[in-house]
N, C-alpha and C positions, 0 to 999 in steps of 0.2 A: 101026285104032284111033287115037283124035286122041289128040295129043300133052300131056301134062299141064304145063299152065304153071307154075311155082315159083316161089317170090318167099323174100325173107329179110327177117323183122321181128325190129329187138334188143328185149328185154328190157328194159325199162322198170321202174328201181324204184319203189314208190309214191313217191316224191320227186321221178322226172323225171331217176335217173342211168339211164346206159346203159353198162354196164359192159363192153360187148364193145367198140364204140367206144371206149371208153375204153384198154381195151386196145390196141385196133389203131390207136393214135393215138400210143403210145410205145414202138411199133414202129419199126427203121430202114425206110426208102420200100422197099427192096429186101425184105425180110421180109416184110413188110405186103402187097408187090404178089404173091407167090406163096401167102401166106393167103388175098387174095380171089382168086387164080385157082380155089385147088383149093375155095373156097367157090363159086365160080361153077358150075364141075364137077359137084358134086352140085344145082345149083340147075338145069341143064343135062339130067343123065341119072337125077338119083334117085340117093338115099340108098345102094345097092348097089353101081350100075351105077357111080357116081362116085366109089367111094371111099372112102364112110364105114361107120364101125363102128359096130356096137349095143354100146353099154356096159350096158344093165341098163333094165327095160323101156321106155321110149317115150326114155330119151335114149341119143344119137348121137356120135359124135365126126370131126370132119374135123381131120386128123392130116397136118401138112408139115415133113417132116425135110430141115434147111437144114445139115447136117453135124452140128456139134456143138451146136447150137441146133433144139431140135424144139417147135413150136408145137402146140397144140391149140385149136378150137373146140368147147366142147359144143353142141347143141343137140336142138329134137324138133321133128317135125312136128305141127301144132296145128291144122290144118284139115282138112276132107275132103276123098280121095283126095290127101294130102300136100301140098298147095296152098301151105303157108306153112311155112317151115320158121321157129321160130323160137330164134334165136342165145341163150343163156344164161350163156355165161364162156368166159374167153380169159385161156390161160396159157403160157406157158413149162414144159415137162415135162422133166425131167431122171431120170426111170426108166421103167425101160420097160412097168411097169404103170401103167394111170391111178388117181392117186390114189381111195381112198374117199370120201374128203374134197370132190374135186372133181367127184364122181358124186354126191353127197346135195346141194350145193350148186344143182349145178344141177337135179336136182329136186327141192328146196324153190323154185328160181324158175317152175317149170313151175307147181307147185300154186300159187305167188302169184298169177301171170299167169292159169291161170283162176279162183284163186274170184275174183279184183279183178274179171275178165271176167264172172262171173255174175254180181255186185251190181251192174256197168255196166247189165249188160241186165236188169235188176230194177227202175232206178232209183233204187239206193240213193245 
């Protein structure tokens, strides 16, 4: 069976912020480089195989507990056969549930990200 390629696209709001960047940019270098490791991970063996949790239907989370500091990435995959996984919010979690809050959040970016996708390919 061939290998499925993965790739990671952030989230783009219709304004052109990118908020996971954004996050992983006021990150210290040391934090930041073991986020995009375990992002690499699941970009590497899949959503399971790598690591990440299902938090509630199509979003994900890649979760790296650095002691007392535990980052999250949410994300979903957005293409077929998982091809694209794409990045949604990046935070700092301080309990050990993930917030509600941070589970509607990121999928309210998911439904942004395609209806703005369907009026792209509409040519609205």
């Amino acid at each position: 069976m061939a290998e499925v390629k993965r790739r990671w696209r952030d989230y783009r709001t219709e304004g052109g912020q990118r908020p996971v960047k954004d996050f992983l940019m006021g990150v210290p270098d040391d934090q930041r480089a073991a986020i995009l490791d375990a992002m690499a991970l699941v970009r590497e063996k899949g959503q399971r195989e790598g690591g990440a949790r299902k938090l509630r239907g199509r979003i994900w989370e890649v979760r790296v507990d650095q002691g007392e500091v535990i980052h999250r990435i949410t994300f979903a995959s957005v293409s077929g056969r998982g091809r694209i996984l794409l990045s949604l919010d990046g935070f700092e979690k301080k309990t050990q549930k993930t917030p509600a809050a941070k589970i509607d959040l990121a999928t309210k970016r998911l439904k942004d990200w395609e209806d703005r996708g369907k009026k792209e390919n509409k040519g609205e």
